[in-house]
C-alpha positions in Angstrom: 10.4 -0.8 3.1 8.9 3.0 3.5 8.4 4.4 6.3 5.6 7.2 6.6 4.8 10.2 9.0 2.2 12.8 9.0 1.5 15.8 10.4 -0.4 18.8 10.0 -4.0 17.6 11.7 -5.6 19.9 14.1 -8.6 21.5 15.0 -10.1 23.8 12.8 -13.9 25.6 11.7 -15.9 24.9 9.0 -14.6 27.1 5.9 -11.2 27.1 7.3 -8.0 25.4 5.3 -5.2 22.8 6.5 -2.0 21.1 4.9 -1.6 17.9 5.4 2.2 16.2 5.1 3.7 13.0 4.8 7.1 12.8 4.6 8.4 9.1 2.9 11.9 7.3 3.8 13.5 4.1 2.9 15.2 2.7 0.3 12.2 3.4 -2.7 10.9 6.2 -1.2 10.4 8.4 -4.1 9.5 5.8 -6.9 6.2 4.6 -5.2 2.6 5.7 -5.8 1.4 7.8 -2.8 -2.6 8.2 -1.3 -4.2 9.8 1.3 -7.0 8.3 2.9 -9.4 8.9 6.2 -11.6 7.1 8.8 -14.3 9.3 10.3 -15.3 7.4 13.9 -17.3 4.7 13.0 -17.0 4.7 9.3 -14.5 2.2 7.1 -11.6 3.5 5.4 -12.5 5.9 2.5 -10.0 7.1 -0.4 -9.0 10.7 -0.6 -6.6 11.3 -3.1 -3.9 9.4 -5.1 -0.2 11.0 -7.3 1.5 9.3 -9.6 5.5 8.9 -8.9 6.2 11.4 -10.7 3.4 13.8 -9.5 2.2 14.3 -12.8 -1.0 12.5 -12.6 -4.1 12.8 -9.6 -7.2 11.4 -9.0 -9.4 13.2 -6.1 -12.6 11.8 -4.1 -15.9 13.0 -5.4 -16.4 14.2 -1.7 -13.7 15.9 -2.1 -12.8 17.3 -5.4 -12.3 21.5 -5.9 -11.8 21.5 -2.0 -8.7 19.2 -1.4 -5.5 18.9 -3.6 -2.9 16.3 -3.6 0.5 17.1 -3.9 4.5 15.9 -3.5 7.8 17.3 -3.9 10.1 14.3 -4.5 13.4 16.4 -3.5 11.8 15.9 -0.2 10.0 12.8 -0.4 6.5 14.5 0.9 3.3 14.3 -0.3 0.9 17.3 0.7 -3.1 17.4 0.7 -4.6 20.8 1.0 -7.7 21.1 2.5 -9.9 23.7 1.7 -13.4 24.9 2.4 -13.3 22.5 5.4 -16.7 20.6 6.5 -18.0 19.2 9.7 -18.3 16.0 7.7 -14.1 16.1 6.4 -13.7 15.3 10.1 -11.4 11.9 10.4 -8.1 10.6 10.6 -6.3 10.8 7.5 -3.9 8.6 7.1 -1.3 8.6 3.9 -0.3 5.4 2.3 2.2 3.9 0.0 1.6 1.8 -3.3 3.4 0.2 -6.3 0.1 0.9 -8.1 -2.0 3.7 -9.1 -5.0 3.1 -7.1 -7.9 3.9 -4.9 -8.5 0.5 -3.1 -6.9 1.1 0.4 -6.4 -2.9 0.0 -3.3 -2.0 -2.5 -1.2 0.1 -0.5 1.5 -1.7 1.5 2.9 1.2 3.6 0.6 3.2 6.0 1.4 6.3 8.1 0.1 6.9 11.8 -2.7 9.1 10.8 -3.7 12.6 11.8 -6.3 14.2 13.7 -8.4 17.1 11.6 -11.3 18.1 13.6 -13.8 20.5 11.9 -16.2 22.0 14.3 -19.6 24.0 13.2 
C-alpha cells in the first residue's frame, strides 16, 4: 500500500509559477514509478508527467513540455512538478499517482492522491 498527499495548488495568474508536492508513505514507497496527472472541469483525466524510481528518467505532456518539470527526492519520498509559464488552460486538479510501471495510461497507476486545486486566472 502507498499512501499519497499533495499540496501546493492555489490560485495564481497567467505567467505565474507553482510547485506541486506529493509526499509517498508505506511500505514501497520509494521503489514505485510516480505521475502526475489533472482533470480540468468537464474533461477526462489527462497525463502530465511521469519519473522513473530512481528519478533518472521523465517523460512530460506535449501540453506541457519546457513549462512543467517533474521531479522527486527519494530521501523524502516526494515527487515535485514545477509549473511554469502558467496558462488559463493548465487550470485543473492535479492529482499524483503511483505505479509499478513506467507509464502514461492513468488506467496503470494503483495509488492516487487527493488532488490539488491550481487555478490560473487571465
Amino acid at each position: 500500500q502507498v499512501q499519497l498527499v499533495e499540496s501546493g495548488g492555489g490560485l495564481v495568474q497567467a505567467g505565474d509559477s507553482l510547485t506541486l508536492s506529493c509526499v509517498a508513505s508505506g511500505r514501497t514507497a520509494s521503489d514505485v514509478v510516480m505521475g502526475w496527472f489533472r482533470q480540468a472541469p468537464g474533461k477526462e483525466r489527462e497525463f502530465v508527467a511521469v519519473i522513473s524510481r530512481l528519478g533518472r528518467t521523465t517523460l512530460h505532456a506535449d501540453s506541457v513540455k519546457g513549462r512543467f518539470t517533474i521531479s522527486r527526492d527519494r530521501a523524502k519520498n516526494t515527487v515535485y512538478l514545477r509549473l511554469n509559464s502558467l496558462k488559463q488552460e493548465d487550470t485543473a486538479v492535479y492529482y499524483c499517482a503511483a505505479s509499478s510501471y513506467y507509464a502514461t495510461e492513468s488506467r496503470k497507476y494503483n495509488y492516487w492522491g487527493q488532488g490539488t486545486q491550481v487555478t490560473v486566472s487571465s
